[in-house]
C-alpha positions in Angstrom: 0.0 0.0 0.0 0.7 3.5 -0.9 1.8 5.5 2.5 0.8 9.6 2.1 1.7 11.8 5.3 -1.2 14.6 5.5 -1.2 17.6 7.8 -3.3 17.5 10.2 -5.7 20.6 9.0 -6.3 18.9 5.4 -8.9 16.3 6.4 -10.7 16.9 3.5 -7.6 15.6 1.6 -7.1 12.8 3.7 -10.6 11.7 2.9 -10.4 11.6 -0.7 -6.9 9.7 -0.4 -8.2 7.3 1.2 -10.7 6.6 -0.8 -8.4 6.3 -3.7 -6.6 3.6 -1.3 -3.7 5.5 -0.1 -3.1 4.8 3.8 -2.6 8.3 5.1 -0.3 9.1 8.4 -1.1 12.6 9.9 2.1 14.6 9.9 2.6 15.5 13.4 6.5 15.5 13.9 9.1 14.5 11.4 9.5 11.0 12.8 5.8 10.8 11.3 7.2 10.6 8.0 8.7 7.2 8.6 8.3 5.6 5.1 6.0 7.7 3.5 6.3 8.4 -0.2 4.9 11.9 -0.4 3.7 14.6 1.8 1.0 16.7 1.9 1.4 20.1 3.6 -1.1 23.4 3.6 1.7 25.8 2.9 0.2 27.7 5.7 3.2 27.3 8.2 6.6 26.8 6.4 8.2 25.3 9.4 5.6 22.3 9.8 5.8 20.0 12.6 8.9 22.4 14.0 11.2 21.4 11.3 13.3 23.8 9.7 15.2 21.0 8.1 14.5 17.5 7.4 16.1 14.1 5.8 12.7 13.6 4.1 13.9 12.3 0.9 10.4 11.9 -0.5 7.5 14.3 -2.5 6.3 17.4 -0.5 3.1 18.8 -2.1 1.8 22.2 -0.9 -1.6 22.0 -1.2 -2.3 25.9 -0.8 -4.6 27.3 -3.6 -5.9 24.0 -4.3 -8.6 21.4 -3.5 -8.9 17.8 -2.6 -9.1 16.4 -6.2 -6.4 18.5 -7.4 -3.3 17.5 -4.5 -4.7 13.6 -5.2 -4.1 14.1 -8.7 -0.6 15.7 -7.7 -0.2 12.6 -5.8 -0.9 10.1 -8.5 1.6 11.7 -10.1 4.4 11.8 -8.0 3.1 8.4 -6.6 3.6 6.6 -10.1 
C-alpha cells in the first residue's frame, strides 16, 4: 500500500486519499514521516511540525490554492 503523510488541518484531503486507497499518516512530527512516499502540507506554516530542516527524501506537495481532487491528482503523479 501506498503511505501519504497529510497535515493534520487537510482532512478533506485525507478523505479523498483514502478513498483512492492511499493509507494516510497525519504529519505530526518529522518521525511521522517514517516511510512515506509523499507529503502533503497546507503551505500555511513553512516550518511544519517544528522542522526547519528535514532528511525527508520523499515528494512534498503544498496543497495551498488548491482542493482535494487536485493535491490527489498531484499525488498520483508523484506516486507513479
Amino acid at each position: 500500500m501506498k503511505r501519504v503523510g497529510v497535515e493534520g488541518t487537510l482532512s478533506d484531503v485525507k478523505g479523498a486519499l483514502q478513498d483512492k486507497g492511499y493509507e494516510v499518516i497525519e504529519l505530526k512530527q518529522e518521525e511521522d514521516l517514517g516511510d512515506c512516499g509523499c507529503c502533503v502540507i497546507s503551505g500555511q506554516d513553512k516550518d511544519v511540525m517544528g522542522m526547519a530542516t528535514t532528511n525527508y527524501t520523499g515528494s512534498v506537495i503544498n496543497a495551498h490554492g488548491m482542493n482535494a481532487e487536485e493535491i490527489c491528482q498531484q499525488v498520483d503523479e508523484k506516486m507513479a
